[in-house]
ROKE-531393 format. One record per residue: chain; residue in one letter; x, y, z of N, C-alpha, C in turn. Coordinates in nm, 3 decimals. Atoms other than C-alpha are relative to their C-alpha. Layout:
// residues N
ch	aa	n.xx	n.yy	n.zz	ca.xx	ca.yy	ca.zz	c.xx	c.yy	c.zz
A	A	X	Y	Z	X	Y	Z	X	Y	Z;
...
// end
This chain:
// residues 87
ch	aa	n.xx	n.yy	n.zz	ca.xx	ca.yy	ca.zz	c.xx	c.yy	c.zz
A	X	0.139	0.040	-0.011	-0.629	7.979	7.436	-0.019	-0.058	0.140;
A	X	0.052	0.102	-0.137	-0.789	7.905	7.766	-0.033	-0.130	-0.017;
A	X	-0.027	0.147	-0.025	-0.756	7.530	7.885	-0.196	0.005	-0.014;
A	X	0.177	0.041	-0.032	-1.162	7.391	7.809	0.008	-0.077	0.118;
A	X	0.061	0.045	-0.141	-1.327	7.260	8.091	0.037	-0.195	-0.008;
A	X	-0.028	0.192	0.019	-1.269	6.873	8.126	-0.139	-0.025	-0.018;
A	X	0.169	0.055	0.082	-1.510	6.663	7.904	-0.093	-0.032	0.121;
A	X	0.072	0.013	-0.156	-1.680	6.549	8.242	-0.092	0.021	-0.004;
A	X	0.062	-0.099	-0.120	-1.768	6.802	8.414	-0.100	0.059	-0.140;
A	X	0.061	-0.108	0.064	-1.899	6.997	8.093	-0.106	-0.111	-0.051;
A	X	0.053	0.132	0.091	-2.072	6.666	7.949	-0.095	-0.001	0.109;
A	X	0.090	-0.032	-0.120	-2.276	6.690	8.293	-0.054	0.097	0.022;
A	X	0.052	-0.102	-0.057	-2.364	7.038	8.294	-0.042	0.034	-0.136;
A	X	0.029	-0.072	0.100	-2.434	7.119	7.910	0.049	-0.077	-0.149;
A	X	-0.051	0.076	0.100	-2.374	6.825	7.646	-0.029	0.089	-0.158;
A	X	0.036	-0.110	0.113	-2.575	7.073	7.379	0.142	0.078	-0.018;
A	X	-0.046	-0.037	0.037	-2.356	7.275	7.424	0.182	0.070	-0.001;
A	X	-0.157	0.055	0.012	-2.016	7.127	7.436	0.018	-0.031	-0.144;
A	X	-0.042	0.048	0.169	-2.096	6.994	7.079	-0.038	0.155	-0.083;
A	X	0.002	-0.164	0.138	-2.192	7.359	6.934	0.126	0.042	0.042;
A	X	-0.124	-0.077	0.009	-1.856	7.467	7.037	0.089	-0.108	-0.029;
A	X	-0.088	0.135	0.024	-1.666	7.147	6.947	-0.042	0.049	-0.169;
A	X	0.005	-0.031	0.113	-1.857	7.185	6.611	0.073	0.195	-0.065;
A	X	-0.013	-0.150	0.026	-1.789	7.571	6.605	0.137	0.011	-0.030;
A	X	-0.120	0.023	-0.005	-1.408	7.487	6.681	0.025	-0.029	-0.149;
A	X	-0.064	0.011	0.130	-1.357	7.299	6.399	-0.075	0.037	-0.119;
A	X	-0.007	-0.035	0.108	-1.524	7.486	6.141	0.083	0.143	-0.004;
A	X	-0.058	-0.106	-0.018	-1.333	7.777	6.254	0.176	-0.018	-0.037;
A	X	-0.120	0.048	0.059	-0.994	7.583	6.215	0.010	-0.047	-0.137;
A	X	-0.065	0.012	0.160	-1.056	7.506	5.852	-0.052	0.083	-0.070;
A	X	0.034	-0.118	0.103	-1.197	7.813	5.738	0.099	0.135	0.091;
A	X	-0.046	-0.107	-0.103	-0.903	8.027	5.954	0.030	0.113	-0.084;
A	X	-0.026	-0.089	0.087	-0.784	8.218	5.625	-0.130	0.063	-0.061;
A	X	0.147	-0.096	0.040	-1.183	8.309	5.534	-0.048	0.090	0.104;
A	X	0.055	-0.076	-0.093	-1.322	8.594	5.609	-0.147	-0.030	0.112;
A	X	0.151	0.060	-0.047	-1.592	8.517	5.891	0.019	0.053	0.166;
A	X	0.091	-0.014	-0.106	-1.805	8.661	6.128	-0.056	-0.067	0.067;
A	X	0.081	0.093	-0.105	-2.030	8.565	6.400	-0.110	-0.017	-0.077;
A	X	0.101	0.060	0.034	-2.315	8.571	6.198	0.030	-0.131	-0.136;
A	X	0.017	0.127	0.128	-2.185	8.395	5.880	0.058	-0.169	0.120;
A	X	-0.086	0.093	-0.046	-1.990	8.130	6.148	-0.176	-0.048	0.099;
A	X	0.120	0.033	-0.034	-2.398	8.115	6.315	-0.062	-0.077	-0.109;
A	X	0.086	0.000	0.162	-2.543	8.093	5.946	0.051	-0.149	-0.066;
A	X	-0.056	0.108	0.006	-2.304	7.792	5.886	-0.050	-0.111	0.094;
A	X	0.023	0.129	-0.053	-2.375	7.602	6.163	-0.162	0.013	0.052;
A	X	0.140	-0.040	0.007	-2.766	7.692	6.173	-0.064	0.006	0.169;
A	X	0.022	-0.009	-0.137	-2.760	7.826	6.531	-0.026	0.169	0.004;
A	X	-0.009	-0.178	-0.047	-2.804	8.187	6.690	0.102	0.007	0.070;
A	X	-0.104	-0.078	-0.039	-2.546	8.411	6.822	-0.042	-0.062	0.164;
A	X	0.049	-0.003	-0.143	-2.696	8.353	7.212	0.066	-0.121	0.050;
A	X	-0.098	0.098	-0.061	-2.603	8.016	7.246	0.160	-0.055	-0.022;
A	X	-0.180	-0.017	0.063	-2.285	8.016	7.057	0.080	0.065	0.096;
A	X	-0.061	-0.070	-0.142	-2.152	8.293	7.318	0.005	-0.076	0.060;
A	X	0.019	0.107	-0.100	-2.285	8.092	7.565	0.080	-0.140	0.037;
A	X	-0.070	0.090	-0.037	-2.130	7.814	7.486	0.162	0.060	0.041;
A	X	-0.158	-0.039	-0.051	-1.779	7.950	7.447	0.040	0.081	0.118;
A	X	-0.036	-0.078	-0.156	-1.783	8.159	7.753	-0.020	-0.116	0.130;
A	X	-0.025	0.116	-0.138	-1.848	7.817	7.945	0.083	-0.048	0.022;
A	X	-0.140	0.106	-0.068	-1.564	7.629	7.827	0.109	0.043	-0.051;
A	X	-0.128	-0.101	-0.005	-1.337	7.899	7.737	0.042	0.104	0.034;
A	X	0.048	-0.115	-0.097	-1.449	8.165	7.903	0.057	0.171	-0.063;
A	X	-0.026	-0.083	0.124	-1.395	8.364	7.574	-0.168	0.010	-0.115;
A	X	0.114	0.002	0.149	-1.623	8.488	7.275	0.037	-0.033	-0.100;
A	X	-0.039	0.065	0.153	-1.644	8.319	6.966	0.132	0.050	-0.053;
A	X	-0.078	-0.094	0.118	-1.497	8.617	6.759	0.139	-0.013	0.114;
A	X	-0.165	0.077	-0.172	-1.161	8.600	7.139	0.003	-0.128	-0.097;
A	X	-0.089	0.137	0.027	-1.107	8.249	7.003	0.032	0.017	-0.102;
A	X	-0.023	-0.024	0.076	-1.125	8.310	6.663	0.099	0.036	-0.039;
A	X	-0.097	-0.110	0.044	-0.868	8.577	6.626	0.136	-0.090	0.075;
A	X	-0.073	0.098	-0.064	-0.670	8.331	6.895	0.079	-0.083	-0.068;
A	X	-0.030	0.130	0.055	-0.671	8.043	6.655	0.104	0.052	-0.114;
A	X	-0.065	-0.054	0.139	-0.552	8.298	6.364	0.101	0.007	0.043;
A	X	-0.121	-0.006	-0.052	-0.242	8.411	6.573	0.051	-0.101	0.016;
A	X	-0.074	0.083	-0.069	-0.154	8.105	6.703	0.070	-0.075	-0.132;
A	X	-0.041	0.057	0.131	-0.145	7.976	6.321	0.105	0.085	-0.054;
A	X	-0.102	-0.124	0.100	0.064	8.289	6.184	0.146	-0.016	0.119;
A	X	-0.086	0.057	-0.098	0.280	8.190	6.512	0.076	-0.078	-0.059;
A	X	-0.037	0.109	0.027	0.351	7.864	6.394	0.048	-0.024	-0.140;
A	X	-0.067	0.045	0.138	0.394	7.922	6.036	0.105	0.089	-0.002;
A	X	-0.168	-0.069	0.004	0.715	8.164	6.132	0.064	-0.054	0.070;
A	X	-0.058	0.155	-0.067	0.809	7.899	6.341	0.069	-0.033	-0.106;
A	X	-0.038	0.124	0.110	0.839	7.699	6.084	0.066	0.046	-0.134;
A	X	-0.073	-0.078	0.125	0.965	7.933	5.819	0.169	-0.016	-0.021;
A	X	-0.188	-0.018	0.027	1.327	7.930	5.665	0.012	0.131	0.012;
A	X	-0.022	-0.143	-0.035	1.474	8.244	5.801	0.081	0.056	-0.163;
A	X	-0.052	-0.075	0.100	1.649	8.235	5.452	-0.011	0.089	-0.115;
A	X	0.125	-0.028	0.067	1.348	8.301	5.247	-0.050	0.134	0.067;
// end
């Protein structure tokens, strides 16, 4: 996952919409095993697709659905990490 922008700088240029992707973040980390789109992951947090992009292409310089799929790997990563190879 691209490094976000430091709170700062982004807190100065777009506080809106540092918190729709802060909020977006974490409903995306506890719904990572549901199925979900951009619109149901819009429909949830009662926004449109336009600024949602928007945001995440500022401070990750990714699209929603890019992080998304990100967050899923990085979890299926970590849980064979963590797995007993004996199992």
């Amino acid at each position: 996952i691209p490094p976000a922008a430091s709170a700062p700088d982004l807190a100065l240029r777009s506080p809106r919409r540092f918190d729709l992707v802060k909020q977006s973040e974490d409903y995306m980390r506890a719904h990572l095993e549901a199925p979900t789109t951009l619109m149901s992951l819009c429909k949830a947090l009662h926004i449109s697709e336009r600024p949602l992009n928007y945001g995440f292409q500022e401070v990750f310089g990714v699209s929603p659905m890019a992080y998304l799929k990100t967050l899923r790997l990085q979890a299926v990563r970590t849980q064979l990490q963590q797995a007993d190879p004996e199992t």
